[in-house]
Backbone bond lengths (Angstrom), bond angles and torsions (degrees), N, CA, C in turn:
res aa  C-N    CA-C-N  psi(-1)  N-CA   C-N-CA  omega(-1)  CA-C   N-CA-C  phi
1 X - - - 1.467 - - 1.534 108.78 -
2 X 1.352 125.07 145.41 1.660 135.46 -165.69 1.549 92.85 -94.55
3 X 1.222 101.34 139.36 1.521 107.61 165.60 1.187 128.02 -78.37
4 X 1.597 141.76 125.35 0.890 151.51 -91.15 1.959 78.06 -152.13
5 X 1.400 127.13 98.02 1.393 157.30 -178.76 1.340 112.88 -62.73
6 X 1.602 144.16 83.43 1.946 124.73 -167.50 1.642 70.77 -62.50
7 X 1.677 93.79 151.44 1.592 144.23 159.15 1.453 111.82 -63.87
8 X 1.452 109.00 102.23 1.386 135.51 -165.93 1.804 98.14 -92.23
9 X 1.345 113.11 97.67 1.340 126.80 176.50 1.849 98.19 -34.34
10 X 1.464 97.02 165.74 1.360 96.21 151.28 1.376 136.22 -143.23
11 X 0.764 137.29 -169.43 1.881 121.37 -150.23 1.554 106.10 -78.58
12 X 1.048 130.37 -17.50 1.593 126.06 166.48 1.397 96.98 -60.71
13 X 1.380 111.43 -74.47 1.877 138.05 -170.11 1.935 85.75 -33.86
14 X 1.702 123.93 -68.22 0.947 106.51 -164.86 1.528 127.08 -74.69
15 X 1.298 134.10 3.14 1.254 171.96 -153.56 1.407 102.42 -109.32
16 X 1.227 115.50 -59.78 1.454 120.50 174.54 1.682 118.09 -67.61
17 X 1.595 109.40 -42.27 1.699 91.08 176.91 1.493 115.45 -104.28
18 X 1.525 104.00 14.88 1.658 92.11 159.36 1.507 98.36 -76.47
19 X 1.364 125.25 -63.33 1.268 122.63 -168.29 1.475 116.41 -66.72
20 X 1.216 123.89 25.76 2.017 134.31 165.11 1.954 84.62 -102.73
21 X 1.350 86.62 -46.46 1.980 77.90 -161.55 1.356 96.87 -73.79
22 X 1.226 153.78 -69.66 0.847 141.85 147.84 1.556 135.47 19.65
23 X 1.705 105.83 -62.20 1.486 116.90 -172.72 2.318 81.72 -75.26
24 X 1.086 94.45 -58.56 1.242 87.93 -173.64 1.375 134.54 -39.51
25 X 1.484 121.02 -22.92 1.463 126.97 -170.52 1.535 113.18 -103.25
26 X 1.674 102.36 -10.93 1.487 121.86 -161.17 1.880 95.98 -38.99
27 X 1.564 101.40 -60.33 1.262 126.68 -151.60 1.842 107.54 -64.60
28 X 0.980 114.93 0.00 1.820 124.97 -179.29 1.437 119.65 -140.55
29 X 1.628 90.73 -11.24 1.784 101.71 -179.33 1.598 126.47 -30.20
30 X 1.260 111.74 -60.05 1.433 139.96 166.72 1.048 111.07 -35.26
31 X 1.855 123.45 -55.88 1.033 133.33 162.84 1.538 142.41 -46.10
32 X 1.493 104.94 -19.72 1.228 105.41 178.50 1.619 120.64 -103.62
33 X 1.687 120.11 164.48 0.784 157.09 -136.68 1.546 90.42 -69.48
34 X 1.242 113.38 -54.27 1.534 115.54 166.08 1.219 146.62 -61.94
35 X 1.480 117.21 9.46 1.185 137.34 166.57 1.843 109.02 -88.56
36 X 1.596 103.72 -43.77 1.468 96.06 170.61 1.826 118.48 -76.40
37 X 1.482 125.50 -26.30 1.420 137.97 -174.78 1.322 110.02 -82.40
38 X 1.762 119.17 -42.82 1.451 104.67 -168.00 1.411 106.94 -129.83
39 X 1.758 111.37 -28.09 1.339 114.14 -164.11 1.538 112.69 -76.12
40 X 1.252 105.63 -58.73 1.548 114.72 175.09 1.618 126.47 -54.05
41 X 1.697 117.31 -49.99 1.788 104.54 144.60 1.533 122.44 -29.41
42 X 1.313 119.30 -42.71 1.284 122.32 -162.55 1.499 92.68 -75.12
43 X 1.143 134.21 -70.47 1.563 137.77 164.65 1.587 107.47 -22.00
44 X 0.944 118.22 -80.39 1.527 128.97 -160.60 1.991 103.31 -51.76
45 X 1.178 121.07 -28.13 1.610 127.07 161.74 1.023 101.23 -87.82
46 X 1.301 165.27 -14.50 1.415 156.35 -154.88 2.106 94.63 -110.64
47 X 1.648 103.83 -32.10 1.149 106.83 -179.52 1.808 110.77 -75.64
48 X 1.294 96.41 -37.62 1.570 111.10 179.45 1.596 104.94 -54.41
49 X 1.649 111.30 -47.02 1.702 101.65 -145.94 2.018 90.06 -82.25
50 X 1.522 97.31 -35.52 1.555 89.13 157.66 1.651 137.20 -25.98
51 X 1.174 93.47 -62.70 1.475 117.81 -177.62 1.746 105.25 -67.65
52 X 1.010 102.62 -48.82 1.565 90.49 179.76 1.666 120.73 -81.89
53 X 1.852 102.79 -12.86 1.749 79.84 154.38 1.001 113.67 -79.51
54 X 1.573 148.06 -30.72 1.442 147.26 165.70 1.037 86.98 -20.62
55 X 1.053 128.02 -90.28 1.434 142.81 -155.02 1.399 122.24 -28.91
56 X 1.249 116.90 -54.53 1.513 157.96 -175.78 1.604 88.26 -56.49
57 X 1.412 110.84 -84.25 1.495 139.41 -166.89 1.563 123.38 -41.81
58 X 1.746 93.16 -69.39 1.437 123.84 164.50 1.750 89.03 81.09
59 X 1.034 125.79 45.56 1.719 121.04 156.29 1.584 89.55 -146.80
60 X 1.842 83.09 175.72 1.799 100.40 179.08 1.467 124.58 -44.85
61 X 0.949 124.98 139.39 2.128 119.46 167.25 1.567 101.19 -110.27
62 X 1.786 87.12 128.51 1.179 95.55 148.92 1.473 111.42 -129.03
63 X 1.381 100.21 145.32 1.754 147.71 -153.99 1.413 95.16 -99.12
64 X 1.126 121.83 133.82 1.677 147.99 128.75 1.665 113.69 -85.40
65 X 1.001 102.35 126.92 1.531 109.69 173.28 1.689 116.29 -114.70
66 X 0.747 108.09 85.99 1.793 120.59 -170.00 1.659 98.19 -70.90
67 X 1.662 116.23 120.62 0.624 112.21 174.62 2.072 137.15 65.41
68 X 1.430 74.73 31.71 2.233 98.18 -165.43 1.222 104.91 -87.74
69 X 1.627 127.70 40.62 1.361 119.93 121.30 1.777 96.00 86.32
70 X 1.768 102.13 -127.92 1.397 122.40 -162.38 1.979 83.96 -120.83
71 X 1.596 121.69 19.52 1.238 105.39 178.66 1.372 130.18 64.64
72 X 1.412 94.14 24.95 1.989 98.74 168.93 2.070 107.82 -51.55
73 X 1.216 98.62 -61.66 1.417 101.43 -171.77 1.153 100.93 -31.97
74 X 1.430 115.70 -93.73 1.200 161.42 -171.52 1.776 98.22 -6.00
75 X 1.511 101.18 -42.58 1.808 116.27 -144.08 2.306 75.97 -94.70
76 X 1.904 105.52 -37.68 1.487 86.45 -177.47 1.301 115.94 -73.72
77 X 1.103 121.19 -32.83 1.666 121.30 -169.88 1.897 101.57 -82.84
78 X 1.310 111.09 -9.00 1.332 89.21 141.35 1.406 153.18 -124.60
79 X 1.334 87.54 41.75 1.570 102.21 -163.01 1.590 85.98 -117.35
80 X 1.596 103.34 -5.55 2.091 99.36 -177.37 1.566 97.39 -81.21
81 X 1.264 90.97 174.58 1.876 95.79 173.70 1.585 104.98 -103.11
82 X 1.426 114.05 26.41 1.522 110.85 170.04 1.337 96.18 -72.03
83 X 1.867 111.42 172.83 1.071 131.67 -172.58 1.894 99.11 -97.23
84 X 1.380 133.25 79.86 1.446 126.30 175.83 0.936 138.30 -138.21
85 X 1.550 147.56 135.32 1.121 115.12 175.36 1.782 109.86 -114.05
86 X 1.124 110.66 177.03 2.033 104.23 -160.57 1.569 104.54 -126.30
87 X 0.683 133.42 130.01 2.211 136.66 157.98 1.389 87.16 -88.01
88 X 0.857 110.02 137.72 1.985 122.03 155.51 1.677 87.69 -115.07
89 X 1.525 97.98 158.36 1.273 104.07 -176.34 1.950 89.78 -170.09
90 X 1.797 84.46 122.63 1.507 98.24 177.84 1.328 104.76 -142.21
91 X 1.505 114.01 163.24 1.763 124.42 -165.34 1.481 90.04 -111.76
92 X 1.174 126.30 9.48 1.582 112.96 163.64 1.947 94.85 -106.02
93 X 1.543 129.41 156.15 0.839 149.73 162.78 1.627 118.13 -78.12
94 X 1.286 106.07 -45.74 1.818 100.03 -178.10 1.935 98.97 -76.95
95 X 1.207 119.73 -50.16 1.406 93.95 163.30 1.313 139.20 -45.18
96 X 1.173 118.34 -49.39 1.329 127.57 155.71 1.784 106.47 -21.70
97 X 1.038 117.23 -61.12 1.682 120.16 -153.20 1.703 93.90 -95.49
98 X 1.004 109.17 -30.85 1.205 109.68 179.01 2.173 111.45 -60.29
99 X 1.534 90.04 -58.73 1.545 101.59 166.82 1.612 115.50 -29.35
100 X 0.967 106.50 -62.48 2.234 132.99 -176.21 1.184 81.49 -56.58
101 X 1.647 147.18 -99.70 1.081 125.63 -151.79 1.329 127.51 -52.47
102 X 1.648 119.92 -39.43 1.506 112.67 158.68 1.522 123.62 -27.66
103 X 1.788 101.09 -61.54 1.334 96.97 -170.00 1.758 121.51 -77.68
104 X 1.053 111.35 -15.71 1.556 125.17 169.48 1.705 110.61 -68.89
105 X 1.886 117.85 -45.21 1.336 105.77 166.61 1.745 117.93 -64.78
106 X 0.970 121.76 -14.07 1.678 125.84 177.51 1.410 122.28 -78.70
107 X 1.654 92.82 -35.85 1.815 99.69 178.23 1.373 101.68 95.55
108 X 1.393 118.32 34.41 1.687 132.68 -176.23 1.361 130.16 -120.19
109 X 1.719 96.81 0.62 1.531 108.97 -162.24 1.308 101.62 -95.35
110 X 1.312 127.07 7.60 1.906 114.57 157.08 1.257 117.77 -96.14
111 X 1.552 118.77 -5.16 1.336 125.52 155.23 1.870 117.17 -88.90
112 X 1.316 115.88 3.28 1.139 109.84 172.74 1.567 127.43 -161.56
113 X 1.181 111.29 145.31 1.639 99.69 -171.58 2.049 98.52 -142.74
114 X 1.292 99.84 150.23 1.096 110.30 151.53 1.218 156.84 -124.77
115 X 1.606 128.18 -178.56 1.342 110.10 -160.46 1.455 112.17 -154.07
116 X 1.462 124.06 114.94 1.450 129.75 -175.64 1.648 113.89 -61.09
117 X 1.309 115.77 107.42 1.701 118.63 -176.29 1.389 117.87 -171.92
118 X 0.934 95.52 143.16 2.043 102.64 -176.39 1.369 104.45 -80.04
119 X 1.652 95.09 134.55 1.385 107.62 -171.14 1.834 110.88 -70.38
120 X 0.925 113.53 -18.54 1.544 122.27 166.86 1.847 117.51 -50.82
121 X 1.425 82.74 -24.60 2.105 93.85 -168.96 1.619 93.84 -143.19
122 X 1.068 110.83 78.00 1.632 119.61 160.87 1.477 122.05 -78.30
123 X 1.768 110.10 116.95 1.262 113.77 -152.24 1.545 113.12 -92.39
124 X 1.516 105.43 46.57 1.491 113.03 -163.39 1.677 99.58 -122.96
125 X 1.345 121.00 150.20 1.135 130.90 177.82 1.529 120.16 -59.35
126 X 1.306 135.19 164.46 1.590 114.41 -165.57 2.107 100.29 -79.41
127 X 1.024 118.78 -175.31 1.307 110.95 178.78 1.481 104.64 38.70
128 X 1.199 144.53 60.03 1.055 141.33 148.03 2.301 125.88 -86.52
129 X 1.248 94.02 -17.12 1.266 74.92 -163.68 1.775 91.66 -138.74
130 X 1.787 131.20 158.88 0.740 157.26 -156.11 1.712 99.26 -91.58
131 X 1.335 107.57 -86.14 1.538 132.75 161.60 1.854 132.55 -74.43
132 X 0.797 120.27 132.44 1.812 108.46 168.92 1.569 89.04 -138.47
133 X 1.205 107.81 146.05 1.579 130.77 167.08 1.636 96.41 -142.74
134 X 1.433 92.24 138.16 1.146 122.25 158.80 1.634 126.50 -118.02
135 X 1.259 125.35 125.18 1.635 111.08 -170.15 1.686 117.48 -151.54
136 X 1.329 94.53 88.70 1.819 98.32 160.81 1.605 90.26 110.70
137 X 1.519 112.38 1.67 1.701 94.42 174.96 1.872 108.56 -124.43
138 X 1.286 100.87 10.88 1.326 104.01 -178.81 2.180 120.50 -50.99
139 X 1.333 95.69 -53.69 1.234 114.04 160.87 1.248 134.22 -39.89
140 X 1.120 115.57 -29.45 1.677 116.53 172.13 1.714 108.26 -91.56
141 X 1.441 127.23 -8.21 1.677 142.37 -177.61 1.673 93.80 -71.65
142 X 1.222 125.70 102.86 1.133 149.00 141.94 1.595 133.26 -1.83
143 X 1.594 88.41 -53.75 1.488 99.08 -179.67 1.787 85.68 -142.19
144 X 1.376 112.20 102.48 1.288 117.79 -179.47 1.569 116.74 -65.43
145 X 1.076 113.57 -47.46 1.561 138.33 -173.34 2.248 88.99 -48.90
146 X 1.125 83.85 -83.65 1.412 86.10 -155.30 1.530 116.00 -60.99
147 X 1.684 105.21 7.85 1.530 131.17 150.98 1.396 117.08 -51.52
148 X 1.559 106.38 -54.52 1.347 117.21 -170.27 1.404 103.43 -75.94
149 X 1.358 120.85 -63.93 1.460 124.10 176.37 1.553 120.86 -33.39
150 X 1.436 131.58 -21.81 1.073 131.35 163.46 1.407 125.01 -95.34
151 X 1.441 110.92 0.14 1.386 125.27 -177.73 1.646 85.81 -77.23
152 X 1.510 121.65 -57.53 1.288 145.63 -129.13 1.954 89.99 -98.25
153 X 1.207 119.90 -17.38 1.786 109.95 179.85 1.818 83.82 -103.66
154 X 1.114 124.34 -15.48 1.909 105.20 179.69 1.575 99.37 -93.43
155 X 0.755 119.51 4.03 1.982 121.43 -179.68 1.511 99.49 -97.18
156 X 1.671 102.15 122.17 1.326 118.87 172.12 1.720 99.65 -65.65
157 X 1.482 106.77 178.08 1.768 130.19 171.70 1.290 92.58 -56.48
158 X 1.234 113.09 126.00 2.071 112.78 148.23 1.694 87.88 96.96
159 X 1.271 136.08 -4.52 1.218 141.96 -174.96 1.913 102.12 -52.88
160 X 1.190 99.44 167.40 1.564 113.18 151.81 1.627 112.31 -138.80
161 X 1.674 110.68 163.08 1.446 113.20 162.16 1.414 100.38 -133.89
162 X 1.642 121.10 155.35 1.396 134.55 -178.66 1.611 104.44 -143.03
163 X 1.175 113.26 107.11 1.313 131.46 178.04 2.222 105.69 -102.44
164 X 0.977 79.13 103.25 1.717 76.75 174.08 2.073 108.09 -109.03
165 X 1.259 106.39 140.91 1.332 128.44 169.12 1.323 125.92 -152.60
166 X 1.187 95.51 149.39 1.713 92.90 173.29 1.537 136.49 -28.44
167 X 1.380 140.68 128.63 1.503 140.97 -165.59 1.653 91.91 -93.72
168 X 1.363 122.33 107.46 1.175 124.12 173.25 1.991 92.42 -97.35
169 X 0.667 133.80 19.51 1.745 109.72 -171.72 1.423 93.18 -124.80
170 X 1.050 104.83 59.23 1.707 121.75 165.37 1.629 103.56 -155.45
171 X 1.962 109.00 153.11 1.456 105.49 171.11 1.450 121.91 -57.42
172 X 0.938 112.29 -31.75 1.841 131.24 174.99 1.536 105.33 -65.48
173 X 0.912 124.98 -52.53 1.622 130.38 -165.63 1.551 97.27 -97.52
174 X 1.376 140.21 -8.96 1.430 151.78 164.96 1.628 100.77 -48.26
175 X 1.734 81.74 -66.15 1.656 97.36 -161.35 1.245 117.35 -86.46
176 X 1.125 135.62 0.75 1.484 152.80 -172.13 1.503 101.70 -86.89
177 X 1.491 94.97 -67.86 1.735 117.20 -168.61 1.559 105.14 -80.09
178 X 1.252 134.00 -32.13 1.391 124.94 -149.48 1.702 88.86 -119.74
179 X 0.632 104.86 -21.67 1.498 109.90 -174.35 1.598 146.90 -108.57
180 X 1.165 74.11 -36.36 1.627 95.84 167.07 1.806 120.29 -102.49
181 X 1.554 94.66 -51.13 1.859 109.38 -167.28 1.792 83.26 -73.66
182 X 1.328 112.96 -47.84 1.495 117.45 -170.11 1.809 100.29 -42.37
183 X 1.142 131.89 -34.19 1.431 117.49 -143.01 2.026 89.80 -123.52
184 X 1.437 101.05 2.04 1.368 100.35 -173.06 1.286 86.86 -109.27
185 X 1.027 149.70 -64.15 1.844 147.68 144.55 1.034 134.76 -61.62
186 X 1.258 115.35 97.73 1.834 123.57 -145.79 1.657 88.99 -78.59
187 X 1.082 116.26 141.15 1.985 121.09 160.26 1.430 92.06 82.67
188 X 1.378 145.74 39.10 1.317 112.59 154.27 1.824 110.42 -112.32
189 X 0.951 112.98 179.38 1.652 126.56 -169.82 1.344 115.25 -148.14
190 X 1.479 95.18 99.35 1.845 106.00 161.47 1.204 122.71 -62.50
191 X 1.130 135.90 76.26 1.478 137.01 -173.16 1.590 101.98 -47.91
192 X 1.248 119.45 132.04 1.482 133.81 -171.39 1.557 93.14 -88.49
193 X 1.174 111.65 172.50 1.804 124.96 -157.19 1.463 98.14 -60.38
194 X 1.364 111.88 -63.88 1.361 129.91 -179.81 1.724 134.05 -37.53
195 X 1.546 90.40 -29.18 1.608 99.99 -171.73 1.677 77.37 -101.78
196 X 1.414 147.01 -45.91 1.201 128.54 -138.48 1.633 97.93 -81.47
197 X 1.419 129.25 -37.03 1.344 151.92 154.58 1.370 99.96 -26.65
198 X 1.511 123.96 -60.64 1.082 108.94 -166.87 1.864 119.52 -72.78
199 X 1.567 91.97 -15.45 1.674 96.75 -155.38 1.962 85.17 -64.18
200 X 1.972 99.19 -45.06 1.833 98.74 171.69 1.336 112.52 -20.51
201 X 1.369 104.97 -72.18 2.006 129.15 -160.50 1.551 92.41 -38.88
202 X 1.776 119.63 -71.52 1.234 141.64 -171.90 1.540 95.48 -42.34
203 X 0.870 134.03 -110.76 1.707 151.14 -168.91 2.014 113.37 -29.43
204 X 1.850 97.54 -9.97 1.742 84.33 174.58 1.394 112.18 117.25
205 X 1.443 116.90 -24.79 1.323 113.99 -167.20 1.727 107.38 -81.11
206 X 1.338 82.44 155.17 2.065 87.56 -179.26 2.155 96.81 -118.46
207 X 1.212 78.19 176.43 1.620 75.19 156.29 1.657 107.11 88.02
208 X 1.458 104.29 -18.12 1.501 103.49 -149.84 1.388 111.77 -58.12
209 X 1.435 108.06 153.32 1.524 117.20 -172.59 1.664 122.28 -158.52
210 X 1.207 142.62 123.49 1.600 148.47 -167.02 1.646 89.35 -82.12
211 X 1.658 91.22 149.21 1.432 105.07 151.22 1.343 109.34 -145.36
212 X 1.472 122.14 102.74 1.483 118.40 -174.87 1.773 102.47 -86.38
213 X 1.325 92.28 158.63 2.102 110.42 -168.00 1.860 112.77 -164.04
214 X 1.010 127.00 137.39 1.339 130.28 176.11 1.957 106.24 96.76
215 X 1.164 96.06 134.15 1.764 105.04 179.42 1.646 103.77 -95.09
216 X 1.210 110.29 -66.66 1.831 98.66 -179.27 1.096 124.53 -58.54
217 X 1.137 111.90 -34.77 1.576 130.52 -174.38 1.224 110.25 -111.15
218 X 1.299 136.12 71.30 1.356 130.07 -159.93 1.790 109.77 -73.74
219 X 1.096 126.76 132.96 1.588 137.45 -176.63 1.234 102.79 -130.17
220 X 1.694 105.85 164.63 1.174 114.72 -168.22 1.699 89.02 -163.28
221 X 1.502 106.23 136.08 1.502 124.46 145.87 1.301 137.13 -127.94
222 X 1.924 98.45 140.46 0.934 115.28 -141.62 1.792 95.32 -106.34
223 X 1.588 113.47 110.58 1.942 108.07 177.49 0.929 138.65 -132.88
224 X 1.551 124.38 134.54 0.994 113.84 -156.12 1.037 101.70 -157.79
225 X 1.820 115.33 150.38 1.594 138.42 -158.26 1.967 114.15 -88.61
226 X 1.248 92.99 170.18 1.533 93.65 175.23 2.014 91.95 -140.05
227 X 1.290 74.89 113.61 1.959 83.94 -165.37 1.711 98.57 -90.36
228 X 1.343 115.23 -21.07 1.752 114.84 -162.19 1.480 91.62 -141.26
């Protein structure tokens, strides 16, 4: 008897019900439990590595936000007294709009705008942006690789990118990510240190470097430069 194969979605199919679940959660997002455990750590380093290319640089940043949700970032880095301005950019639509009103109730929305588009096809000119972070939505991207590679043609000279996701290569981050999130979000993939490193190597970036953070929820970011 032939062995009988489960039906391996495919990247439209998985594309399509992140962004149903997605449109669906838009409306309580904020609200949940994971904004204080995983989402907001992820923010609060994404604000840091910001700040320290400021630092580095010493002119304005501008930010790509891959995948920015309801616009937490977006609404902190402009509520900082850094010099920046931010794109959020998400493949769900009610986030998207949801984001704009955040940043419009804050008094942040001339420092920031967003824009409905798959991170696979970023509708920005090459060298467009200073910073890109990505955080907590990497995993549901289909074809990760050619994720990064478009992170890496919209990044000006002297640029950085910071992709943060879950740390599955721990027992804690095993069972969290592979086990639990795995069976609560059918088809996604925590790329382990090694493969995400490489997607860096692949796409151009130098520099690359981890910063692991969070105990229950173990995370990890992954960064890396654009030297040429």
């Amino acid at each position: 008897m032939s062995r009988i194969e489960p039906d391996i979605p495919s990247a439209e199919e998985m594309k399509q019900h992140a962004r149903e679940e997605f449109q669906a959660w838009a409306s309580t997002y904020d609200k949940s439990l994971l904004n204080y455990f995983l989402f907001r750590p992820s923010y609060i380093v994404a604000m840091e590595e910001i700040a320290r290319w400021h630092h580095e640089h010493r002119r304005p940043v501008r930010v790509l936000d891959i995948g920015c949700a309801t616009g937490t970032l977006a609404k902190m880095l402009g509520c900082s007294p850094m010099p920046a301005t931010i794109v959020g950019l998400d493949f769900c639509p009610k986030m998207c709009g949801m984001a704009a009103r955040k940043a419009k109730h804050f008094g942040v929305d001339h420092k920031a705008r967003f824009v409905n588009a798959d991170s696979e096809f970023l509708p920005f000119d090459d060298a467009s942006f200073d910073m890109i972070t990505c955080s907590n939505s990497f995993h549901h991207y289909p074809n990760q690789a050619a994720a990064v590679a478009e992170m890496h043609r919209v990044l000006d000279r002297d640029g950085r990118v910071m992709v943060v996701d879950g740390f599955r290569d721990c027992v804690i981050g095993w069972f969290v990510f592979d086990v639990v999130i795995s069976r609560i979000e059918h088809g996604v993939y925590h790329a382990p240190w090694p493969v995400m490193n490489g997607y860096f190597e692949k796409a151009g970036l130098s520099n690359i470097r981890r910063r692991q953070f969070n105990f229950w929820f173990p995370s990890f970011a992954t960064i890396g430069d654009r030297v040429a």
